[in-house]
N, C-alpha and C positions, 0 to 999 in steps of 0.2 A: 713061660707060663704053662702049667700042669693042663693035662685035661680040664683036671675036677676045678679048676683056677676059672677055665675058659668055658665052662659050660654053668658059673654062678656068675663069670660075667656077661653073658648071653639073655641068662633067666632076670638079673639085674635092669638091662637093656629093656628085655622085651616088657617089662613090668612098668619103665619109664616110658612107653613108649603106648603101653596101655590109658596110663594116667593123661595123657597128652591128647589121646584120641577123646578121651572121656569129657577132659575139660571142655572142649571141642563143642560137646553135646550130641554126639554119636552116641548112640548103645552098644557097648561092650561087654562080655560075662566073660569069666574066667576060664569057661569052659571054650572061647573061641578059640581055634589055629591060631598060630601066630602066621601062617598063610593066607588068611583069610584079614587079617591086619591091612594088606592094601587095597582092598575096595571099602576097609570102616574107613581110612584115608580120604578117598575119591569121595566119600561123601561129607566128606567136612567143606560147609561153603565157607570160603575166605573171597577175598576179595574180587577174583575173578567172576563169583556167580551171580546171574542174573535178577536172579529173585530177590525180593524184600521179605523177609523173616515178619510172620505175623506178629504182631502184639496183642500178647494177653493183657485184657484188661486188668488195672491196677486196682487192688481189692485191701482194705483195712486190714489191720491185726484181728484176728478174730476175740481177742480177748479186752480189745478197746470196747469205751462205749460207744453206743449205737449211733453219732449224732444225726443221722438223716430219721431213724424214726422217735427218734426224742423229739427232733420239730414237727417232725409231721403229727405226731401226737400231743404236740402242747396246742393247749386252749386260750394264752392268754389272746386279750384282742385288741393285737397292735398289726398299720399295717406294714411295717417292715421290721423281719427278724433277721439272726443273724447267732451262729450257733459255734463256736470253737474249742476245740479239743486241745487240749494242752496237757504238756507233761510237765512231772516232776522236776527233769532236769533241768538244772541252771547253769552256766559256764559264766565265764568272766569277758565272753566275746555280745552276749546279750544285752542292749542297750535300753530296750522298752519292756517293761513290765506291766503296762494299763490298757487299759482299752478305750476306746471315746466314742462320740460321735451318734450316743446312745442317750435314752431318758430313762429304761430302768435295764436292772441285771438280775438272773437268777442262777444262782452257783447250784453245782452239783451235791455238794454238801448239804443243801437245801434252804440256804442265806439268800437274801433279795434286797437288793440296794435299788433305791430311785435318788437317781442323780445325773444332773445335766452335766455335772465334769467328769474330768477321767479316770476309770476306776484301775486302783491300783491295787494288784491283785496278789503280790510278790508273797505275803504272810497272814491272808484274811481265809482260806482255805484249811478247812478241820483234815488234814492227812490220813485220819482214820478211817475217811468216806473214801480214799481214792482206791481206783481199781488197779491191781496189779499188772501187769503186761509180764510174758514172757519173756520177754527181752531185754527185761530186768529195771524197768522204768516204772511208774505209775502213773495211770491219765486222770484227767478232772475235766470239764468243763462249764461251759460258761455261755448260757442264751443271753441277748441283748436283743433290747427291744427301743423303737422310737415310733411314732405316728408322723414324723416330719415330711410334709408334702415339697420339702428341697432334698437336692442331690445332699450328701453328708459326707464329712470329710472323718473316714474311720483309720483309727490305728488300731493294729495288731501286734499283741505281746507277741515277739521274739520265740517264744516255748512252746507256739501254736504249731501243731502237726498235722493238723486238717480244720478245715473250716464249710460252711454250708452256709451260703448269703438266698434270702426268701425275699421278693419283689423290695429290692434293693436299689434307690440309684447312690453310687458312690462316686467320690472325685478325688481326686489328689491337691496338694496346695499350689502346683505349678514349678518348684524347685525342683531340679534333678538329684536324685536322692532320696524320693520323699512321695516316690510311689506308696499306695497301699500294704503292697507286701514286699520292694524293696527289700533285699539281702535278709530274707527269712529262712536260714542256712537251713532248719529243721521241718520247714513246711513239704509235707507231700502230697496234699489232695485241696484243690478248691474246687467246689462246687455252685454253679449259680441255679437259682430255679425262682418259675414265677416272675422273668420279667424281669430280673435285676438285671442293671445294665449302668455301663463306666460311662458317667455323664458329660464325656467331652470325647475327644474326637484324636485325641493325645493320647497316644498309648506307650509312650517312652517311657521304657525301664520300668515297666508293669512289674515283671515277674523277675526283675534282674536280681543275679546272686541268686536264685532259689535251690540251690546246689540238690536238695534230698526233691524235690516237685517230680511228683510221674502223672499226677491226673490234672485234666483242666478240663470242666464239664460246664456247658451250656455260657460258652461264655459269645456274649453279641457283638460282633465288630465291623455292623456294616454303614456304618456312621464313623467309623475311624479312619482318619488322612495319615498319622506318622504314626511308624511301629517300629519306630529305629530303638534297636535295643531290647525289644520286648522281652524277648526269651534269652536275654544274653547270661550264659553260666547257670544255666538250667542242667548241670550236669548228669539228673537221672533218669531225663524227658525223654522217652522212648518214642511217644507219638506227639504229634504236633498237633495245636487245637485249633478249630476251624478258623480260619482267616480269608474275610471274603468281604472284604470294603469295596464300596461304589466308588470311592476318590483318593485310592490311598494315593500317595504323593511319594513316599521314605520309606525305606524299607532297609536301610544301613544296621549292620550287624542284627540285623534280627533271630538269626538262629547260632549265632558268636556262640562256640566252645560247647555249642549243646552233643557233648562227644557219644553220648548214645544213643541219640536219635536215628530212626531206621523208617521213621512212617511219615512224610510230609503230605501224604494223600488231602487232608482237609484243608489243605490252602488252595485257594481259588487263584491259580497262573492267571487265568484271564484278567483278575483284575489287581495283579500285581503289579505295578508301574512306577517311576521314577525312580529316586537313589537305589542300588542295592549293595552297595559297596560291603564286600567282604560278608554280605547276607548270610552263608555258609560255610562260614572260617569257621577250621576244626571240626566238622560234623564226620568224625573218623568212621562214621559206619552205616553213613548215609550209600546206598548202592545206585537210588534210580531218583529221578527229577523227573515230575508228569509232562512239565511242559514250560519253556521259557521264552517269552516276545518279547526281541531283539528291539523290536518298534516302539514298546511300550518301558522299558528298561534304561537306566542310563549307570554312570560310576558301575561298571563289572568288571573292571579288568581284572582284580583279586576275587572276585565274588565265590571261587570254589578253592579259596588256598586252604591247605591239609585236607583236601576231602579224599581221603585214601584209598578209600575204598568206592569210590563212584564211578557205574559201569554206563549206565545210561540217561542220556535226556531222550525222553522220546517222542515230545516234537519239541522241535524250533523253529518261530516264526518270526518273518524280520529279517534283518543283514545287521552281523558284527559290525563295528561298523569302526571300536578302537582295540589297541592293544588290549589282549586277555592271553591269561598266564591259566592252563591246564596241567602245568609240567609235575606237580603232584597227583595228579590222577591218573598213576601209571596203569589203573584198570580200565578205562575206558575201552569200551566193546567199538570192534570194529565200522559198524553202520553207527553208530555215534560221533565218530570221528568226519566220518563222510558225513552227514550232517551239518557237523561243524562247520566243513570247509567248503561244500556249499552256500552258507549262509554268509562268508564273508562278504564284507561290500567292496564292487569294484574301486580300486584305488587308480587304475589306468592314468596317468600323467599327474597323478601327485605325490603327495608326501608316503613312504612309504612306512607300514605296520608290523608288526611284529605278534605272530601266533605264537605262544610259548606252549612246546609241546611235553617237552620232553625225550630224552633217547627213546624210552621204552615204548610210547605210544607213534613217535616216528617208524619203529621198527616194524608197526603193522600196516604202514603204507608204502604201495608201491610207487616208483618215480612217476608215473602217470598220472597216481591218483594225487601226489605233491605238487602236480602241474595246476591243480585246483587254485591252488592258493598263489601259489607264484606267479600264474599268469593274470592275475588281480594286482599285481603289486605289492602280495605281504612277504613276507620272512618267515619263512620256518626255523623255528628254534626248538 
């Protein structure tokens, strides 16, 4: 290889190795050293770092319409509204196109139906009124209105990409599958306000499937017992919305495959209790847990599989008490581990347990500190 060979493969290099730091979310200019490369490095947090990366609030398209002050400035007088943003697009994966649950409708086009069935919205829409998005779509929506002093069982078209419910009680039919918004692949924001609140105490598979969801505002759930499922495959939920039940009971997959989650802060540990089986499967970029009672908790032996990147629980209260499997969480920070192994419960003359560690998070303890656990009667693995 020439010089001139080995110095465009170098400038190649360092160019890739620019883009890398950049993805990162480091700031790099072209004008930096290529010396100066290993402290942009050093501050790329991966998995090792401590900190929870702030989230920025989730903010509309700025070219969508407005629907939070379209209700707040509508005059009709009903007392429950209910406001939805829909696009243009249609696929063939779309199953619902109506909406229910309502006594009249008023389209953005400026059409108004009163009807107690459900309105089927698929081709009653003037195209000419809708507003273009830069993203290459067009939105329309759609206020719904009822005076019904009972909870209401609403469906939501499929094409909805935000929605705004105003002193709403809503309920689902009881069928798994057949939540409110239920695998609404394109939904990304709901909003409660005014006292809407999910009239039963069942919150399985609320939000399940909501793949595009990044906001969940004002939503009430201290009357809620099971959230198995709630947010399962919430693929773009960055933050988690408050969760703070007097009697939750279930809490099984409740944060399943939400892979971009980084903010759990609005859940209330204290009064997280019973199943949690696999509660945190796949939350690849979860780093910290405020706080988990061991006493109040049951089914966790999977409760942190794939969580790759989590570095801290920072308290634990209670004694382990069965088989838990941490051996994906090869980040785990060293006083996390002691915590851990603290917390197990004496096994002394019974059956013996098994802590799955992993090599890598074994490697940060000394034979002393592995005396923790062993002389309890578990198995380090």
């Amino acid at each position: 290889m020439t010089i001139a060979e080995k110095t465009d493969y170098l400038l190649k290099t360092k160019k890739q190795i620019k883009n890398a730091i950049s993805q990162k979310g480091v700031s790099i200019a072209d004008t930096d050293s290529f010396r100066s490369y290993a402290d942009k490095i050093r501050q790329i947090e991966v998995g090792g770092g401590t900190t929870t990366p702030s989230v920025e609030d989730w903010q509309p398209e700025a070219d969508w319409w407005d629907i939070e002050t379209i209700l707040e400035n509508d005059t009709e007088d009903y007392t429950q509204k209910a406001i939805f943003l829909l696009t243009d697009e249609l696929d063939d994966s779309m199953t619902n196109f109506t909406i229910s649950g309502f006594e009249k409708y008023k389209l953005s086009d400026g059409q108004e139906f009163e009807t107690t069935q459900a309105l089927d919205i698929t081709n009653i829409f003037d195209v000419t009124k809708d507003k273009i998005c830069s993203k290459g779509y067009k939105t329309r929506y759609v206020i719904a209105y009822t005076n019904s002093s009972n909870s209401i069982l609403i469906k939501v078209p499929m094409n909805c990409i935000s929605l705004v419910f105003e002193n709403i009680k809503y309920k689902y039919s009881g069928s798994w599958g057949d939540s409110t918004f239920y695998n609404h692949h394109y939904l990304q924001s709901v909003i409660f306000k005014k006292n809407t609140i999910y009239d039963q105490n069942n919150f399985t598979d609320l939000f399940y499937g909501c793949h595009a969801l990044q906001n969940i505002k004002g939503l009430i759930t201290e009357h809620g017992k099971i959230f198995d499922e709630m947010l399962n495959g919430c693929h773009s939920l960055k933050k988690a919305p408050v969760i703070n039940p007097t009697g939750g009971t279930s809490f099984n997959y409740l944060l399943y495959n939400c892979f971009s989650l980084t903010d759990i802060e609005e859940i209330d540990f204290d009064k997280v209790q019973g199943n949690c089986n696999q509660a945190f499967y796949n939350c690849y970029l979860l780093k910290k847990i405020p706080k988990l009672d061991f006493s109040r908790i049951t089914t966790y032996n999977t409760l942190f599989s794939s969580c790759k990147s989590l570095v801290d629980i920072e308290t634990i209260v209670g004694n382990i008490g069965t088989t838990i499997m941490l051996n994906q969480c090869n980040y785990l920070s060293h006083s996390t581990l002691l915590k851990i192994l603290k917390a197990l419960i004496d096994l002394t003359g019974q059956t013996t347990k098994t802590l799955t560690l992993g090599s890598s998070n074994l490697a940060k303890l000394t034979n002393e500190e592995k005396v923790m656990a062993t002389e309890k009667n578990w198995t380090l693995a």
